[in-house]
C-alpha positions in Angstrom: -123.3 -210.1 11.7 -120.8 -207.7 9.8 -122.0 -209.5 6.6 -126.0 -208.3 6.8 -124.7 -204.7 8.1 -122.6 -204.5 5.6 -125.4 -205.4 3.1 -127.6 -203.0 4.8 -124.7 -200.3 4.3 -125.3 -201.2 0.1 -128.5 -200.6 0.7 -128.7 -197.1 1.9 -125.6 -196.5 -0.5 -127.3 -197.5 -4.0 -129.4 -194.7 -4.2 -126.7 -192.2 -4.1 -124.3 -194.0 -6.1 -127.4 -194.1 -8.8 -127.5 -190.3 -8.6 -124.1 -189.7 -8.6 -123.1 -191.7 -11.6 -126.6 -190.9 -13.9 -126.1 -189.3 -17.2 -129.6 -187.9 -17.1 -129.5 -184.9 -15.0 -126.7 -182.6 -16.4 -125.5 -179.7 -14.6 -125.9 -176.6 -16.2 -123.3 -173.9 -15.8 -124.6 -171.4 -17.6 -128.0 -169.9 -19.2 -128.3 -168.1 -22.5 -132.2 -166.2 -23.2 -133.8 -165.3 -25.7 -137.4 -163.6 -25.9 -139.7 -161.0 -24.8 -141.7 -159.4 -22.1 -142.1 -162.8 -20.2 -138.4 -163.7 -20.6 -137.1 -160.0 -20.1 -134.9 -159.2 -17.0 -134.0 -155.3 -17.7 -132.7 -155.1 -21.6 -135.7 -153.0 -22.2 -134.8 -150.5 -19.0 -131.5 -149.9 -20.6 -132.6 -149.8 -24.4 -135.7 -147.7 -24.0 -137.1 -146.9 -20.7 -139.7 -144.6 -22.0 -141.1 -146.4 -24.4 -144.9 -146.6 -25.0 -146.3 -149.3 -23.2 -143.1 -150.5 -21.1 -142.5 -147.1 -19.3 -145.1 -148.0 -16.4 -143.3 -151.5 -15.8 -140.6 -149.4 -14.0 -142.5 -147.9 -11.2 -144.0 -149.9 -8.4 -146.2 -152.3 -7.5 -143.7 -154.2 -10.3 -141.1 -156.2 -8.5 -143.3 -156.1 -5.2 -143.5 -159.5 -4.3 -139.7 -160.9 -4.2 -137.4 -157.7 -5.2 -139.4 -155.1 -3.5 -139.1 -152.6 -5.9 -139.3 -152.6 -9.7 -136.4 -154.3 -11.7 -137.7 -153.8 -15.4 -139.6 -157.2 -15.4 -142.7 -157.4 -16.6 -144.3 -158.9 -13.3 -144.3 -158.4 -9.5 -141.4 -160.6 -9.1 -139.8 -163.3 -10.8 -139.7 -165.0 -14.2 -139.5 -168.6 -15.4 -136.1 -167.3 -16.5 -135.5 -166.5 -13.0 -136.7 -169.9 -11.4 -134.9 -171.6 -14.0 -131.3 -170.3 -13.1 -132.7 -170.9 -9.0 -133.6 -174.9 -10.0 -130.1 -175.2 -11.3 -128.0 -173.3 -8.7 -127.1 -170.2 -11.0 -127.5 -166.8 -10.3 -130.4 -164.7 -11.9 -129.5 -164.2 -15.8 -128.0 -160.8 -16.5 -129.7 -158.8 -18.9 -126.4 -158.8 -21.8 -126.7 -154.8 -22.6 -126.1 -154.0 -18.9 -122.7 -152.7 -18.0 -120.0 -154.5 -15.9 -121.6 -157.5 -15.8 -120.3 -161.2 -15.2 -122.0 -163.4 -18.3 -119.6 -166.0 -17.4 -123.1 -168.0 -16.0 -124.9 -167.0 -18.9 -126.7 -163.7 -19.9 -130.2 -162.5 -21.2 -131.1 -160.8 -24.4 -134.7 -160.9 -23.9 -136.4 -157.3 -25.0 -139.6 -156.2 -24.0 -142.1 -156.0 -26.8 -140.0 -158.0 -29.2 -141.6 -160.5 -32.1 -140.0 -163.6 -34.2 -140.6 -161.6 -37.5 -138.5 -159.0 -38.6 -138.9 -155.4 -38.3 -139.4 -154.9 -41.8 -142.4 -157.6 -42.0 -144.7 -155.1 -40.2 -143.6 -152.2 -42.0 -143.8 -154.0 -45.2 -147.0 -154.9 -44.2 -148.5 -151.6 -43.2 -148.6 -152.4 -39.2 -147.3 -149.4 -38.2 -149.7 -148.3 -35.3 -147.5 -149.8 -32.7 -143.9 -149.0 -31.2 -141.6 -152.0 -32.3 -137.7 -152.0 -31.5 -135.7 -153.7 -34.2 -134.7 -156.5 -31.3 -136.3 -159.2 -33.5 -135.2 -163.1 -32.7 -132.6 -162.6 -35.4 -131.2 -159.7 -33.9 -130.8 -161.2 -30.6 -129.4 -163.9 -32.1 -126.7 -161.7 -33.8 -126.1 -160.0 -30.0 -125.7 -163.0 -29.1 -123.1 -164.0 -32.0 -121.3 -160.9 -31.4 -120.7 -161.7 -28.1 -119.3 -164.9 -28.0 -115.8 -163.5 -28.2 -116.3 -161.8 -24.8 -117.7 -165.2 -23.1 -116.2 -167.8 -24.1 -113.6 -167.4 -27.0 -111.7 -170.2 -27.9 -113.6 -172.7 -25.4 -116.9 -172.4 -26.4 -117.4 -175.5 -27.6 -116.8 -177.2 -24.2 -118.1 -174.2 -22.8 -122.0 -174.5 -24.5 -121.8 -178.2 -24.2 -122.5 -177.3 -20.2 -125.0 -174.2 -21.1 -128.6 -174.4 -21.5 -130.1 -172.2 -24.6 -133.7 -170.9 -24.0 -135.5 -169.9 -26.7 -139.1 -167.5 -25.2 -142.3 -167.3 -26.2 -141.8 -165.9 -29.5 -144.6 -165.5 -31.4 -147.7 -163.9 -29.4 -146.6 -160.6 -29.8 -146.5 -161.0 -33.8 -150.2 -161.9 -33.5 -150.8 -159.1 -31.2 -149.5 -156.9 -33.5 -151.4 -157.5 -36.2 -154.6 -157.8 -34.6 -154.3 -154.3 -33.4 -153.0 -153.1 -36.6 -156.4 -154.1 -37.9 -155.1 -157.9 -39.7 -158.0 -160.7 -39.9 -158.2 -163.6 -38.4 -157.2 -165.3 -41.8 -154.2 -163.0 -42.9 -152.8 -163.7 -39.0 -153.1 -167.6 -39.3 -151.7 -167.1 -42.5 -148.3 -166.1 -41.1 -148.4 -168.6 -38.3 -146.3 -170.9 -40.7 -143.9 -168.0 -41.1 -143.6 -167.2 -37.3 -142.8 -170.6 -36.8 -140.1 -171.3 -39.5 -138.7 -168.2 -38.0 -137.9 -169.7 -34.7 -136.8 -173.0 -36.3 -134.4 -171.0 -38.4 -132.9 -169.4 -35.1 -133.2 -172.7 -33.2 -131.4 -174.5 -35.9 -128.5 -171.0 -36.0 -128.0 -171.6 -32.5 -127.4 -175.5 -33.0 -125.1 -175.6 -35.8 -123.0 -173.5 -33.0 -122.5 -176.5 -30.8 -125.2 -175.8 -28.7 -126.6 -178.8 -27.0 -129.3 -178.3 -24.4 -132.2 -176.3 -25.9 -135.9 -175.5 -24.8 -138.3 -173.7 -27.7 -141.2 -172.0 -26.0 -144.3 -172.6 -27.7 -147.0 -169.5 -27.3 -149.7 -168.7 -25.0 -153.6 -168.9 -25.2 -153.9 -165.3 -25.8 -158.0 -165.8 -26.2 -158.0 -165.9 -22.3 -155.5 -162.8 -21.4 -157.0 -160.1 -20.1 -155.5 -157.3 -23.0 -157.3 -159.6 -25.7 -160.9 -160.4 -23.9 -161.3 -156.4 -23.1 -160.3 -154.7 -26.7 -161.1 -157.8 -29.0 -164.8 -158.5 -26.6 -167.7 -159.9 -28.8 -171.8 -159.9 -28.7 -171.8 -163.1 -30.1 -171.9 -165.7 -26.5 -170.2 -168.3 -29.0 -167.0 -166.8 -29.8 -166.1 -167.6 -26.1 -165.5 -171.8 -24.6 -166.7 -172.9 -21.6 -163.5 -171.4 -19.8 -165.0 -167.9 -21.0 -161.8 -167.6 -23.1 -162.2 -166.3 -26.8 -161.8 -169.1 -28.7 -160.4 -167.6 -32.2 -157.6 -166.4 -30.7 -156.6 -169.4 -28.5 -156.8 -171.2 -32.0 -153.9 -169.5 -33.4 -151.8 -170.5 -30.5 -152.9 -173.8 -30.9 -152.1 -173.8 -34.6 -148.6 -172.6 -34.2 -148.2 -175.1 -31.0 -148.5 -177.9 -33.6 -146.5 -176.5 -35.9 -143.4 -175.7 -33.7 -144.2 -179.3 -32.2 -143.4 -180.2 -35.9 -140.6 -178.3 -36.6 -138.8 -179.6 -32.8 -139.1 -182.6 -34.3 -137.4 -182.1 -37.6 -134.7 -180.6 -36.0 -134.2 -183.6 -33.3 -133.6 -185.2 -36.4 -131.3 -183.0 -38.0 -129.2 -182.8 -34.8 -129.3 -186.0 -33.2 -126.7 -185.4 -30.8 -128.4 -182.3 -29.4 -131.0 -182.5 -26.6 -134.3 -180.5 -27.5 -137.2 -179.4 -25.5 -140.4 -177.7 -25.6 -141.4 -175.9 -23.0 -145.3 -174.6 -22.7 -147.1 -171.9 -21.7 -150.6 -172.7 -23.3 -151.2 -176.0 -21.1 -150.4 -174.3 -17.5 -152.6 -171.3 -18.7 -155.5 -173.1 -19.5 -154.9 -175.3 -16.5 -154.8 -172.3 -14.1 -158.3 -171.2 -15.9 -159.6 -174.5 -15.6 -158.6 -175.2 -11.8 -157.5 -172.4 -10.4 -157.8 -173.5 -6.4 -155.8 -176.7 -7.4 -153.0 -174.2 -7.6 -153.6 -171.9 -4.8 -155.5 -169.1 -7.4 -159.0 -167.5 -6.2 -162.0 -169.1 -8.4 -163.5 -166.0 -10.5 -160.3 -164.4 -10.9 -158.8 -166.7 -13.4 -159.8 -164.2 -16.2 -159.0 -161.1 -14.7 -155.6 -159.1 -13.7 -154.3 -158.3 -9.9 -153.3 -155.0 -10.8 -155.3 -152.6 -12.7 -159.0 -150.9 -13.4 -161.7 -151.7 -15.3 -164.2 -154.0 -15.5 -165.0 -157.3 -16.0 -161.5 -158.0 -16.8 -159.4 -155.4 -14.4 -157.4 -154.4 -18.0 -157.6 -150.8 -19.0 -155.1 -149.4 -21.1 -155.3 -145.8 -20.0 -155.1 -147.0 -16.7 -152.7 -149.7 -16.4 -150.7 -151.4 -13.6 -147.7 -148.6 -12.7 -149.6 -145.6 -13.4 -150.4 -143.2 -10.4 -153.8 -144.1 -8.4 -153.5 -148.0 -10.2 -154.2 -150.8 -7.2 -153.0 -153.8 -7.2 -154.6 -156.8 -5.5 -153.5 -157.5 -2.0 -152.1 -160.7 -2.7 -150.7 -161.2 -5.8 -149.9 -165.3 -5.5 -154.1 -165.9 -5.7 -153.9 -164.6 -9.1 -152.8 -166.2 -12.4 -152.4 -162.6 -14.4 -150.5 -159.6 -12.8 -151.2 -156.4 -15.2 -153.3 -157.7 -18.0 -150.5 -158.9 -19.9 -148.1 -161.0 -17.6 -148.1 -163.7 -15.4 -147.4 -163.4 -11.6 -144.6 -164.6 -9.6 -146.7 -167.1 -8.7 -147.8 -168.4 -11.9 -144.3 -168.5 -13.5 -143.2 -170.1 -10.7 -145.3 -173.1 -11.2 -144.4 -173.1 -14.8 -140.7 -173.6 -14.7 -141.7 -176.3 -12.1 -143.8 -177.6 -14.5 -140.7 -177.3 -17.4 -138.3 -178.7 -15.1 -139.9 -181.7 -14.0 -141.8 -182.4 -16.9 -145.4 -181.4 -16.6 -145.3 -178.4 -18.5 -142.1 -179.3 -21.3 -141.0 -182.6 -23.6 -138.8 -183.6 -22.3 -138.3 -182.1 -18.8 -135.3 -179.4 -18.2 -134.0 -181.8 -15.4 -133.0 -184.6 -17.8 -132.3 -183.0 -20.8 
């Protein structure tokens, strides 16, 4: 009799023994970003509050939904950034030009606005009708350089071994920018190979630091964002899909998807030891469109914003979310957009669930 309940006792034990001794799920002790406005968490509050375009992102409803008040975030609460450092126990990333703060679990230099291409490309280029910061990936990735010293010193080594590197959505805005600085279609897809050897350049900076957990963010479908179907709207019923996204635009982001696909691979190659991931934001989008009650989003909202005016997309520039008299929709988690732009609490939350686990990134966060 104490034989089989000792057996039994194995039993229930194996499982945990499994976990406890796997190699596959590493924990993370710290979190270093890089990116945009969907990566983030207050660089731009600190860098240039009143800048065009970003100003209105620091008065309510942002933040609403899980801060209660505005935090410099581009949404009404959290980020994938922000789910990220909750899935692996960490507190939220630091934003690394804020004052007095511990980066000793990683910090941010995300900044609003910001593009893979240098500054110089759009002046050089004749883009000027825009308001760019010089905090280009490469610049970031000289913050980050030149902080080091601070974090980790003469350990970094074992210390980034244990850190996850996150690379944003680089990318969209570059597009962006040149479409409103009156670019065509071919000169923009032109560049894509450009864009994309930019990141790999920064990803491959980063690895020859002894970096060895990395996710690369791959870009949006920008045909079915708000911003792009009000100001870039067409006559012609063919230039949209069946989704009633534009499809020109979605094409570039599908373009430099397989290209940064490409270039993740080269680098797996060229750093075999290093674990690297790409984590999407094109597939959950057009998912959301596509579905939207699978994921607890109201059908005929998938193409519009939850806070804003105008109509048929609830985007108007001149009266955008934060601006005085601007609703926003009474329940924020029903929607996939928030101001036009950016993504919900809701919808990022169901993206870094989808990077995490696997749906959304290759291969997932959890067993990099």
């Amino acid at each position: 009799m104490n034989v089989v309940l000792q057996y039994l006792q194995l039993l229930l034990l194996i499982p945990f023994l499994h976990h406890a001794s796997s190699n596959s799920i590493p924990i993370f002790n710290a979190i270093f970003s890089f990116g945009s406005s969907y990566e983030d968490t207050g660089n731009m509050a600190i860098l240039a509050p009143t800048a065009p375009g970003y100003r209105n992102v620091l008065n309510p409803p942002y933040g609403e939904t899980f801060f209660n008040r505005p935090t410099g975030r581009a949404s009404d609460g959290r980020l994938v950034i922000d789910k990220m450092a909750s899935y692996l126990g960490l507190p939220f990333i630091p934003p690394s030009m804020a004052q007095g703060q511990d980066f000793s679990k990683g910090a941010n230099f995300a900044v609003f606005g910001s593009t893979a291409l240098n500054y110089t490309f759009f002046q050089q280029n004749n883009i000027r009708n825009i308001y760019l910061q010089n905090t280009s990936l490469s610049v970031q990735i000289e913050w980050f350089e030149n902080q080091k010293p601070s974090i980790c010193n003469t350990t970094c080594v074992e210390y980034f071994t244990k850190s996850l590197f996150a690379l944003g959505k680089f990318g969209d805005n570059d597009y962006l920018y040149m479409l409103s600085g009156g670019k065509t279609i071919e000169f923009i897809n032109s560049t894509v190979p450009l864009v994309v050897e930019t990141i790999r350049s920064a990803a491959e900076r980063l690895l020859k630091q002894e970096v060895s957990h990395l996710v690369v963010a791959g870009v949006r479908p920008n045909g079915c964002i708000p911003v792009v179907l009000t100001y870039f709207a067409s006559t012609n019923r063919s230039d949209y899909d069946s989704l009633g996204c534009l499809k020109v635009y979605n094409n570039i982001g599908i373009y430099h998807n397989t290209l940064l696909s490409n270039a993740v691979k080269q680098l797996r190659l060229e750093f075999p030891l290093a674990k690297i991931s790409i984590g999407q934001y094109y597939e959950p989008i057009i998912d959301f469109v596509r579905n939207p009650s699978k994921y607890g989003f109201t059908s005929g909202t998938q193409l519009r914003a939850c806070c804003g005016t105008g109509e048929p997309y609830n985007y108007n520039l001149l009266a955008s979310c934060g601006q005085a008299g601007v609703p926003a929709c009474p329940n924020p988690s029903t929607f996939i957009n928030w101001d036009g732009i950016h993504l919900t609490d809701a919808s990022y939350g169901i993206i870094a669930d989808g990077w995490m686990k696997g749906r959304y990134a290759d291969p997932p966060l959890l067993v990099l």
